[in-house]
C-alpha positions as CSV (number, residue, x, y, z in Angstrom):
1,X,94.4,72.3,-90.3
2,X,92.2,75.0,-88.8
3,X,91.9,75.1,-84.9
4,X,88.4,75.4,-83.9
5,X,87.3,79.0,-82.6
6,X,87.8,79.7,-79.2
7,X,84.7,81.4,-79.0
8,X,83.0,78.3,-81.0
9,X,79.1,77.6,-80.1
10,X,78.2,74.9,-78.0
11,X,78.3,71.3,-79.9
12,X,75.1,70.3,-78.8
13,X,73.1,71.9,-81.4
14,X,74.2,72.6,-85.0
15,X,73.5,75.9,-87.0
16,X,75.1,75.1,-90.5
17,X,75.5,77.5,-93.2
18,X,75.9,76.4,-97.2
19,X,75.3,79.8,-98.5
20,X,78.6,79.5,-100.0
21,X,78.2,76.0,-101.5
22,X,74.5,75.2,-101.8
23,X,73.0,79.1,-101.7
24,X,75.6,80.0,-104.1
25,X,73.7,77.5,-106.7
26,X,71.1,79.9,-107.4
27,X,69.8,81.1,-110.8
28,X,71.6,85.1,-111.0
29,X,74.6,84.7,-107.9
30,X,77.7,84.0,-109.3
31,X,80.0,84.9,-106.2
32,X,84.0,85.9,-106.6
33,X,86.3,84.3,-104.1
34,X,86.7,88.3,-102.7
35,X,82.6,87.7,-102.3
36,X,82.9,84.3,-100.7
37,X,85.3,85.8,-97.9
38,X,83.3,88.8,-97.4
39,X,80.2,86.6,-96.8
40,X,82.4,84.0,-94.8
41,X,83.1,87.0,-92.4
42,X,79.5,88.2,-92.0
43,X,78.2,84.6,-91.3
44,X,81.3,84.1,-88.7
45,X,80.1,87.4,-87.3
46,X,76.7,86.4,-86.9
47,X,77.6,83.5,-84.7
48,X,76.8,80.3,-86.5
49,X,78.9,77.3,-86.0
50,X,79.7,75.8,-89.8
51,X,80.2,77.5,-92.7
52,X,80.5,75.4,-95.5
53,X,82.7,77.0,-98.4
54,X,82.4,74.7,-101.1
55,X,84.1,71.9,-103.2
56,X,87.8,71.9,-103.2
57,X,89.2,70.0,-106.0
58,X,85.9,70.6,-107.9
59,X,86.8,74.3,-109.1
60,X,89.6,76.9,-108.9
61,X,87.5,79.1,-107.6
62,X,86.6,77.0,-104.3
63,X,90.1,75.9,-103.8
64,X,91.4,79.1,-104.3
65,X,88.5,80.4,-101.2
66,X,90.2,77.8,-99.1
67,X,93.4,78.5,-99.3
68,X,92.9,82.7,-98.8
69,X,89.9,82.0,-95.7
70,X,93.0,80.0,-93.8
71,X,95.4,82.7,-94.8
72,X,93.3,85.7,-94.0
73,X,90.1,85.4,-91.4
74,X,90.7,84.0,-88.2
75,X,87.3,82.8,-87.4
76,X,86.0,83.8,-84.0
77,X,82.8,81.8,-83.9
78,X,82.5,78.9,-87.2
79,X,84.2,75.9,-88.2
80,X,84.9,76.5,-92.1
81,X,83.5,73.2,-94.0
82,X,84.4,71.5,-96.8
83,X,82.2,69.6,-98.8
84,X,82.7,66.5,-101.3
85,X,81.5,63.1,-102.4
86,X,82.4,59.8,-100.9
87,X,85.4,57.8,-103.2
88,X,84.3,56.6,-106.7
89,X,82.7,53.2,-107.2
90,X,85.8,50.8,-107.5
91,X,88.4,53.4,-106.2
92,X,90.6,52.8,-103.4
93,X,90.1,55.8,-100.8
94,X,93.5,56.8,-100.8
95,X,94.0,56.9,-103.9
96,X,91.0,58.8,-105.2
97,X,92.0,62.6,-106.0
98,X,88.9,64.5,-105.0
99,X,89.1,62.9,-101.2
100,X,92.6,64.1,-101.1
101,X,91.8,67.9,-102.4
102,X,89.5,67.6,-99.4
103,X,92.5,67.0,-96.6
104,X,94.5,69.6,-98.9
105,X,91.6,72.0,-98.2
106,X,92.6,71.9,-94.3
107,X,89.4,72.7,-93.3
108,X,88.5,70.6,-89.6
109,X,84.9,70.1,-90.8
110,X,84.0,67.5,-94.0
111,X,80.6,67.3,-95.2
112,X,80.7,64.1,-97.6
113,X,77.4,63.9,-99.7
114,X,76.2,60.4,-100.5
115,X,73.4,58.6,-102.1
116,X,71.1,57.0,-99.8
117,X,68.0,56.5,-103.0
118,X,68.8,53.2,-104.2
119,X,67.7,53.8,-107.9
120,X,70.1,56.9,-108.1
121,X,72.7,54.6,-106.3
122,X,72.5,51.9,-109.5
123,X,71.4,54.6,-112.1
124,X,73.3,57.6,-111.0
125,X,76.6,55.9,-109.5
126,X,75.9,52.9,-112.0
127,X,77.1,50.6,-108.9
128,X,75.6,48.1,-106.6
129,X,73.9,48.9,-103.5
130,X,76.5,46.9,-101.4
131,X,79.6,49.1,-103.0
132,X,77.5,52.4,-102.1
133,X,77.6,51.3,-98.6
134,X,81.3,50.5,-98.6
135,X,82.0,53.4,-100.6
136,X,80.3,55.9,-97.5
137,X,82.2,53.7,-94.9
138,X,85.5,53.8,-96.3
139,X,85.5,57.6,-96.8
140,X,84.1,58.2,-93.8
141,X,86.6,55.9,-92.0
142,X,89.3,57.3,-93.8
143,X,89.0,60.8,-93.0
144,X,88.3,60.4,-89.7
145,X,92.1,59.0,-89.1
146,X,93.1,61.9,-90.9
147,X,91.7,63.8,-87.8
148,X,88.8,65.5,-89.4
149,X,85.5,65.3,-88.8
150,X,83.1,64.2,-90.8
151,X,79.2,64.9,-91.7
152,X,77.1,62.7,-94.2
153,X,74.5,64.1,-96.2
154,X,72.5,61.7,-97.2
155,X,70.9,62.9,-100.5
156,X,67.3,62.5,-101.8
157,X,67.0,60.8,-98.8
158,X,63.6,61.1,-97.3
159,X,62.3,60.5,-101.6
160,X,64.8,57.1,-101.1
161,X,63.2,56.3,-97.9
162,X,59.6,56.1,-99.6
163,X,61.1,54.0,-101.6
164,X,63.1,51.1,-99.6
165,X,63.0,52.6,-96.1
166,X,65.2,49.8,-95.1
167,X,68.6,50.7,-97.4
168,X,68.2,54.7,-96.8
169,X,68.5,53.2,-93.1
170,X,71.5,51.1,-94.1
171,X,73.3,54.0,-95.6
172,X,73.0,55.9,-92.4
173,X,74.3,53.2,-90.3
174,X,77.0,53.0,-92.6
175,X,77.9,56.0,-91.8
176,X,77.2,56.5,-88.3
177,X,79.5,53.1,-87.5
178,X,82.6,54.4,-89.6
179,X,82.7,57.7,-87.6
180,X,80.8,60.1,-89.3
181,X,79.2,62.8,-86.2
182,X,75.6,64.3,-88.2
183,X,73.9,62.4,-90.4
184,X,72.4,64.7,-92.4
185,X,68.9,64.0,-93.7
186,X,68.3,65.6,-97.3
187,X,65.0,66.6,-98.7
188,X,66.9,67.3,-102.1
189,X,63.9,67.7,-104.2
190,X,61.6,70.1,-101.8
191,X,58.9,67.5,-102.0
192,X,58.5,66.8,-98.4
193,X,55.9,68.6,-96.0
194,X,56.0,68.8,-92.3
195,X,54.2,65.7,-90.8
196,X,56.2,63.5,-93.3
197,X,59.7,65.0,-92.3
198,X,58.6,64.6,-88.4
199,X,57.5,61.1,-88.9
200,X,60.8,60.0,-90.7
201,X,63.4,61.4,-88.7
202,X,61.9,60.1,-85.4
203,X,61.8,56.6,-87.1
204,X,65.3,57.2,-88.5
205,X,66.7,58.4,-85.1
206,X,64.8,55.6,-83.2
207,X,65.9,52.6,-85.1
208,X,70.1,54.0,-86.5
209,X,70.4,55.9,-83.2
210,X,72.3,58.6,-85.4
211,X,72.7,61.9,-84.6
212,X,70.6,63.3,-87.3
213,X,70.4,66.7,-89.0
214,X,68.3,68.0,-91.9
215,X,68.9,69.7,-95.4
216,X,65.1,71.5,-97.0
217,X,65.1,72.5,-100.0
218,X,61.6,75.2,-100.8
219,X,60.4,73.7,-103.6
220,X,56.8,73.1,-101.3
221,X,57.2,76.3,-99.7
222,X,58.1,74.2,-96.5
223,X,61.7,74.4,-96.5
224,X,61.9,76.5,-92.8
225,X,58.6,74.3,-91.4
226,X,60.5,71.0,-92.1
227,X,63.3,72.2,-90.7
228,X,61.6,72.9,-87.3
229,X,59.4,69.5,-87.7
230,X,63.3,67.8,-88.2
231,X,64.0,69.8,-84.6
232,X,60.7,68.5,-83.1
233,X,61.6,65.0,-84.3
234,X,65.4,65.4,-82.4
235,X,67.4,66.3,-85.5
236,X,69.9,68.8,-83.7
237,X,71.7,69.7,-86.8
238,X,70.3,72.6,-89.3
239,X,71.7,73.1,-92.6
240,X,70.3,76.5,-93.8
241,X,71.2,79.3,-96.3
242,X,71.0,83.2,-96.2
243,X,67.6,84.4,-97.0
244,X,67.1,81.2,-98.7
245,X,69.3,81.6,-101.5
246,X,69.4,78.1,-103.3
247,X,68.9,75.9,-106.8
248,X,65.4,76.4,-108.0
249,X,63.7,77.9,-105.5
250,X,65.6,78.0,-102.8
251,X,66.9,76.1,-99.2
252,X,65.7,76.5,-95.8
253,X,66.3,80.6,-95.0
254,X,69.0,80.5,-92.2
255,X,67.1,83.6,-90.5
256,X,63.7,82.4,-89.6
257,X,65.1,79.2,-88.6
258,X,67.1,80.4,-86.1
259,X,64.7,83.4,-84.8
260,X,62.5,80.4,-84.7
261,X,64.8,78.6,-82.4
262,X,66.2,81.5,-80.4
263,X,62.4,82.9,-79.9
264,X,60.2,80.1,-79.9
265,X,61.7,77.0,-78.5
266,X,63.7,78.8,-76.1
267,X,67.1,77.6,-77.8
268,X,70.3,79.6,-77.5
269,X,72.0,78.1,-80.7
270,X,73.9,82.1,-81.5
271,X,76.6,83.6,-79.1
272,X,74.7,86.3,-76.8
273,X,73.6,89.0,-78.5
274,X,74.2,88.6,-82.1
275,X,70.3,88.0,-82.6
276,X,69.4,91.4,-82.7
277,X,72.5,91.3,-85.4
278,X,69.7,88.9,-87.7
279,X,68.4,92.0,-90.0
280,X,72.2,93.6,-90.5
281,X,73.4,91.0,-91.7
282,X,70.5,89.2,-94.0
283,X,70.9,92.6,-95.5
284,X,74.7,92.6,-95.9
285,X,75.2,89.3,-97.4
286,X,71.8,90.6,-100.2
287,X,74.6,93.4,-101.1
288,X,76.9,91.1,-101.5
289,X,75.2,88.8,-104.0
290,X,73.7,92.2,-105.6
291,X,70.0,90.9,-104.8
292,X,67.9,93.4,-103.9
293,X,66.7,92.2,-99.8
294,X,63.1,90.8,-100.4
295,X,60.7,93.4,-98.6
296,X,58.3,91.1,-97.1
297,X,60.9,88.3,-96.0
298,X,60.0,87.1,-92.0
299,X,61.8,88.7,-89.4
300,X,64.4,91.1,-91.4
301,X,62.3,92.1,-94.7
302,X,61.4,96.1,-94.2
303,X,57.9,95.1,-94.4
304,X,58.1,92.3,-91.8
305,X,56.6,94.9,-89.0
306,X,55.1,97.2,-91.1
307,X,51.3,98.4,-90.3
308,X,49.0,99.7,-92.9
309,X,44.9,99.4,-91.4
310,X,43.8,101.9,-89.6
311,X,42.5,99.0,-87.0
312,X,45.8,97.8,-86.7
313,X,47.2,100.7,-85.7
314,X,44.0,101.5,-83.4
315,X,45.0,98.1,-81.9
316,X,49.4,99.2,-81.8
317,X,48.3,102.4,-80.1
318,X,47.5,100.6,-76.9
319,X,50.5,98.0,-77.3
320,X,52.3,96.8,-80.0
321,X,52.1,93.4,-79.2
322,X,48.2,93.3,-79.9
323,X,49.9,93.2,-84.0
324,X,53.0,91.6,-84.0
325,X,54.6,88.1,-82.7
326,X,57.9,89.1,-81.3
327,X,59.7,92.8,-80.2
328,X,61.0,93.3,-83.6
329,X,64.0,95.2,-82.1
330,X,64.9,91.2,-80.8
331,X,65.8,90.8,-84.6
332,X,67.2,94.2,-85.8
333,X,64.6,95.1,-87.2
334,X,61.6,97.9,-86.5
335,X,58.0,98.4,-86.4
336,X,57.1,100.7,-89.4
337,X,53.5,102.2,-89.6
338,X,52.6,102.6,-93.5
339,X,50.6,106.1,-94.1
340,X,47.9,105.6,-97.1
341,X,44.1,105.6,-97.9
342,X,43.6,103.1,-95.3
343,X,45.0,105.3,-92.8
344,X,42.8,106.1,-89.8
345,X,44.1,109.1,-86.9
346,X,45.9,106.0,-84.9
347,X,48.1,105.6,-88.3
348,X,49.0,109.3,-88.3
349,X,49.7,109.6,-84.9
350,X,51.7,106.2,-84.5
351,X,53.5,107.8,-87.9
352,X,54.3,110.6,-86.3
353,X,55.4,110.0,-83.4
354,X,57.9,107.3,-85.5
355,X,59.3,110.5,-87.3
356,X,59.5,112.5,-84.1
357,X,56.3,114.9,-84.2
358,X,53.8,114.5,-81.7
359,X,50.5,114.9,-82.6
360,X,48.3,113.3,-79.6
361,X,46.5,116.9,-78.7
362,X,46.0,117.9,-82.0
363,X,42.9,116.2,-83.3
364,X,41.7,119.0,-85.8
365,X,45.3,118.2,-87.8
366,X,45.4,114.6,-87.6
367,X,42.0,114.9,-89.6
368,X,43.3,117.2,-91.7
369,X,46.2,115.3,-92.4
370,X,44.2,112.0,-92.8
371,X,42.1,113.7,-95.6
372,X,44.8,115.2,-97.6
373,X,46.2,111.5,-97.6
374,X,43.5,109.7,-99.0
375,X,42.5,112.4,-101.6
376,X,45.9,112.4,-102.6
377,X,46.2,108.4,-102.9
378,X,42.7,108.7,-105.1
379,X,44.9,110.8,-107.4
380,X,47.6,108.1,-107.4
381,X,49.9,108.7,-104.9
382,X,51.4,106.7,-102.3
383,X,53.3,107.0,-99.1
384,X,53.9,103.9,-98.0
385,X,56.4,103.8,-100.3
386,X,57.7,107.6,-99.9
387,X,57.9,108.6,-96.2
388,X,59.7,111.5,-97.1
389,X,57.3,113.1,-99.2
390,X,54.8,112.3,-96.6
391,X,56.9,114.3,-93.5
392,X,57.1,117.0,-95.4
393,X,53.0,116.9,-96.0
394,X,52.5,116.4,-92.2
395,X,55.2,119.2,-92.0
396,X,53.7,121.4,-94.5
397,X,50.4,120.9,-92.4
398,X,51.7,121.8,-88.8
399,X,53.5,125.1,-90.3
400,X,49.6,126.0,-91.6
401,X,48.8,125.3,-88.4
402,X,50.3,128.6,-86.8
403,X,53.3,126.7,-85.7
404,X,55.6,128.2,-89.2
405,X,52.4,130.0,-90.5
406,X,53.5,129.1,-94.6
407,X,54.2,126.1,-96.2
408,X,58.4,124.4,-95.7
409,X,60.0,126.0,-98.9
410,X,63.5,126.0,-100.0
411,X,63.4,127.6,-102.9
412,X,60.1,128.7,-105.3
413,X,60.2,127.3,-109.0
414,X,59.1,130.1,-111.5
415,X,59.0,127.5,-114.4
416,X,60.8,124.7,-115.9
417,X,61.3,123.1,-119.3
418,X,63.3,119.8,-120.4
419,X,64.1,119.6,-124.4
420,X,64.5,116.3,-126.1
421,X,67.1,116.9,-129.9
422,X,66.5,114.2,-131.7
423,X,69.4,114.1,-134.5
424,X,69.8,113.3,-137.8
425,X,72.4,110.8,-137.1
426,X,70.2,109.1,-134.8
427,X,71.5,110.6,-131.3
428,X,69.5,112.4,-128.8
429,X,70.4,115.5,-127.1
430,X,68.5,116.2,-123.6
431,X,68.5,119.8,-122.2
432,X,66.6,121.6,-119.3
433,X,66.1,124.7,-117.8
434,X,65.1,125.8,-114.6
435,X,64.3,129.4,-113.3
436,X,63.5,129.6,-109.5
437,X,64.3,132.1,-106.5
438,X,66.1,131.3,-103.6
439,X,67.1,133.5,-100.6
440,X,65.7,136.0,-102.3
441,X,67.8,135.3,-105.5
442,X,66.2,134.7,-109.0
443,X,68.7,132.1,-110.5
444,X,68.3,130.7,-114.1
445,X,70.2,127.3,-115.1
446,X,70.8,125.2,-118.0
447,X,71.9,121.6,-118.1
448,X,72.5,118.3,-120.2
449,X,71.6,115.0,-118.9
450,X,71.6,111.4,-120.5
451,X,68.1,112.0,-120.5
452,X,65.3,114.5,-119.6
453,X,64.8,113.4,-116.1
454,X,68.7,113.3,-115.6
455,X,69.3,116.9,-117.5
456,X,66.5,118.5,-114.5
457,X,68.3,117.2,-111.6
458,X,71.4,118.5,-112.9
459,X,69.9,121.5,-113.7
460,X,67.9,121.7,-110.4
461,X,71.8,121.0,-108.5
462,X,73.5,123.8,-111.3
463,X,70.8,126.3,-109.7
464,X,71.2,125.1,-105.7
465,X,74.4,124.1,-104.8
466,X,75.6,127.1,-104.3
467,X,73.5,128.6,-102.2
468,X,72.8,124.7,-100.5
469,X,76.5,123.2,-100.9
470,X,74.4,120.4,-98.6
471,X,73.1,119.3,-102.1
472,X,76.0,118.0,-103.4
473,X,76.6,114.8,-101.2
474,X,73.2,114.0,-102.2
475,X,72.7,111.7,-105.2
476,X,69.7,110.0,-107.0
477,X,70.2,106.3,-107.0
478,X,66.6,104.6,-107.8
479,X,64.1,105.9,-110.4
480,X,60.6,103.9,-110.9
481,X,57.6,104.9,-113.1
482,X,54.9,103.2,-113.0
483,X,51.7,104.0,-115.7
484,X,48.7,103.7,-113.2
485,X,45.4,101.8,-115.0
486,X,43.1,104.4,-116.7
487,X,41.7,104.8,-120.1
488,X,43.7,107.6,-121.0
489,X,46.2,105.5,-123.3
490,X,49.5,107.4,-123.8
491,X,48.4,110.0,-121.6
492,X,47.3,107.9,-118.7
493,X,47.9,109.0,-115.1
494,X,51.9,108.5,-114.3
495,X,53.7,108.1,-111.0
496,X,57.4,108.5,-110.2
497,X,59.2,107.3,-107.1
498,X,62.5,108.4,-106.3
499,X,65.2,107.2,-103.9
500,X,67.9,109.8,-102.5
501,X,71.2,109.2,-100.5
502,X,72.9,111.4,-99.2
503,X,75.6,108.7,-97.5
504,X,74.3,108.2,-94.5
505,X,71.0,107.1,-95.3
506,X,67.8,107.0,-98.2
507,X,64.4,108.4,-98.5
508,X,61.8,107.9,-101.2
509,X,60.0,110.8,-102.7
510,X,57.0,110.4,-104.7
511,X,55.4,112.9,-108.1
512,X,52.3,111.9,-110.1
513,X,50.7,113.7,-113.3
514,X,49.8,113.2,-116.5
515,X,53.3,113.6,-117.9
516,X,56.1,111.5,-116.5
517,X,58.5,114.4,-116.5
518,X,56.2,116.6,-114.4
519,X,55.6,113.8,-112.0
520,X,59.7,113.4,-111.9
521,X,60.2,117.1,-111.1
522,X,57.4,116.9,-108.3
523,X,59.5,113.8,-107.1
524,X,62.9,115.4,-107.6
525,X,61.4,118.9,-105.8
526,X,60.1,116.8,-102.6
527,X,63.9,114.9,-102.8
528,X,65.8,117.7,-102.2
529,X,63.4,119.5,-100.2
530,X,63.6,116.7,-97.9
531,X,67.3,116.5,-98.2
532,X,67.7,119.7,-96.5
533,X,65.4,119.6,-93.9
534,X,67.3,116.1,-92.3
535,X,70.8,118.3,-93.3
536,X,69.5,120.9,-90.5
537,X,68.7,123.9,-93.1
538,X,66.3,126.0,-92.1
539,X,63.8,126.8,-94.8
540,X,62.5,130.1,-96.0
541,X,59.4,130.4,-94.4
């Protein structure tokens, strides 16, 4: 059996994780057991103090986890949990086969789930109410003298309690007599909002005197606010998931919950510092499941402190906590100022001075600079979502200035041209050409791509990477077009963004015009443009 951590959080509150079991239920993650133990280790990092890994028994694939998380991660902060049902209706305990694969498991933690709705206990369990009661005692009972400890979640509960608030009740004294140390409190169906969650668990906890914990699921959109009105109630046991990964729409998002707890009731429930660790991580385990992280998700989404009126950042200018509820550096995270046709002169300042460039004495260019935005954005770009192609506007800007005289330039395109064969057999050839100087050399190069975009930026890196070997450790890994509304048909307005990487890092480029190639190659020209500058090479002129 697993020793608990040394470096285990205090007992006194709960933060459980089921990304593993529960998260792992939702529609598009299908995790390996190589992804369970890489997502074990990022939530053991982050500090939480049960990680639930599944269903031994049930699967392979979760008996197989348990096995290689004993053998191979010596947990420094978590318990690992293992989850299962209470013995079959007419089963002896000791002799039903999925309580034993949960002892096999060796995990020190046993979450047991139970039903505590009496019209799933007789139509679900086909069994009496009396046997589901004896059926959560025995278990309960019997792994306890097997040393473990034991959770109950009681499912469907707070839809069971509507119904015959007196034998939900029962089943938590059930198991609260026999041993069991959380009583876990299930809104399985989402249904429940706030005041109705606060109401029953105070009851619950006043008249069982349980210690109580809560499972939300988001079907209301409530899942995190129940959670806290459990807290408020005294539940002082959270069972959460990773951004809210879950069945349908989701379970209570383990990251505002315990921001929420950390931030605004004043609760220490992580080790010290591993708060800050709250955006890393979210981000990590979205790689993991091969999600991409939702933008606009509280606390860690890229968006979360992100500023885009002008009054706004009139208002951040003075202090930044005139727009936003918490320091986001407490989380991670950072406060991002958003450059578009709302932006005023605060905007362009803030968003300089974010990328270094200080503009405070300069009013003349921050008007300049606010103009070119919005007459740009009218045309159909947008820099909120391409900061790169909007440093080197603001850069272009302070070299017209006097401070670099012409525009940044690494190289001047004479002309370009992308061929599309399309072949008898039914196959498509895709060919460009690209004639441009650099460092006073003309240079002329030809290339094939899997398609026209592709064929230019291997045409545009045939041309460059010798004279800007920097190039090649950069690669194009995101492509969008998006046909902006018009009533030009076919030839309607396009707009291309383009993410770059170089390793270290992306940026987002952005090209518009009435033919999607030409508003690729703008994007493409900006990428590598901007590229260069963060490698450190100095332009042209």
């Amino acid at each position: 059996m697993t020793d608990v951590p040394e470096a285990a959080v205090p007992d006194d509150f709960h933060v459980f994780d089921t990304t593993l079991r529960d998260g792992a239920q939702r529609e598009g993650i299908n995790l390996t057991v190589a992804d369970k133990l890489t997502i074990a280790r990022h939530l053991d990092d982050y500090g939480v103090g049960f990680i639930e890994g599944g269903w031994p028994g049930a699967n392979p694939r979760d008996t197989e986890f348990f096995e290689r998380a004993r053998a191979e991660i010596a947990f420094r902060h978590a318990q690992l949990v293992a989850f299962g049902a209470t013995r079959k209706a007419g089963v002896r305990v000791e002799d039903d086969p999925q309580v034993a694969a949960l002892l096999d498991s060796g995990a020190p933690v046993i979450t047991l789930v139970a039903k505590s709705h009496v019209r799933h206990v007789e139509l679900a369990l086909r069994t009496t109410p009396e046997e589901n009661l004896a059926m959560v005692r025995d278990t309960v009972a019997h792994l306890r003298a097997q040393g473990r400890r034991v959770f109950l979640d009681c499912e469907h509960f707070f839809d069971g309690y509507a119904l015959d608030p007196d034998y939900a009740k029962a089943v938590v004294r059930a198991a609260h007599e026999a041993g069991a140390d959380v009583v876990v409190l299930c809104d399985t169906n989402g249904g429940m909002l706030p005041a109705q969650v606060t109401a029953v668990v105070r009851t619950v906890l006043a008249d069982t005197g349980a210690r109580l914990g809560v499972h939300a699921q988001d079907d209301t959109g409530c899942a995190v606010a129940n959670t806290l009105a459990a807290v408020d109630a005294g539940a002082t046991h959270v069972q959460c998931t990773a951004n809210g990964y879950g069945e349908r729409v989701g379970n209570s998002n383990l990251f505002p919950v315990v921001a929420a707890l950390e931030l605004k009731y004043g609760r220490p429930v992580l080790p010290p510092g591993k708060l800050a660790e709250t955006t890393r991580i979210s981000h990590a385990i979205a790689e993991v499941v091969n999600l991409t992280p939702s933008t606009h998700q509280p606390y860690v989404g890229v968006s979360a402190f992100a500023h885009k009126a002008g009054l706004h950042a009139s208002a951040i200018k003075v202090d930044p906590d005139l727009y936003q509820h918490i320091d986001p550096a407490l989380v991670g995270n950072t406060m991002r100022m958003l450059v578009s046709d709302m932006a005023g002169r605060a905007s362009i300042e803030l968003k300089g001075k974010e990328l270094g460039i200080d503009l405070s004495d300069d009013r003349e260019l921050v008007g300049r600079v606010v103009e070119r935005v919005k007459e740009r954005e009218l045309a159909g770009y947008t820099y909120e979502a391409a900061d790169a192609s909007f440093e080197l506007l603001l850069r272009d800007e302070l070299r017209r200035s006097g401070e670099g005289g012409a525009p940044l330039r690494y190289f001047t395109v004479e002309s370009w041209r992308a061929i599309v064969e399309d072949r008898p057999d039914g196959t498509h050839a895709n060919e460009a050409t690209v004639k441009l100087w650099a460092k006073g050399e003309r240079i002329v190069a030809t290339a094939e791509g899997n398609g026209p975009v592709n064929a230019l930026d291997r045409a545009l890196r045939v041309a460059l990477e010798r004279i800007y070997p920097q190039l090649a450790a950069m690669e194009l890994v995101d492509y969008k077009v998006r046909i902006l509304e018009g009533a030009l048909g076919t030839g309607s307005t396009t707009r291309v963004l383009v993410s770059t990487s170089d390793g270290r890092g992306e940026w987002s480029t952005v090209g518009v015009a009435e033919n999607v190639i030409a508003a690729s190659w703008q994007a493409l020209d900006d990428a590598y443009a901007y590229g260069l500058l963060r490698a450190g090479v100095e332009p042209q002129g």
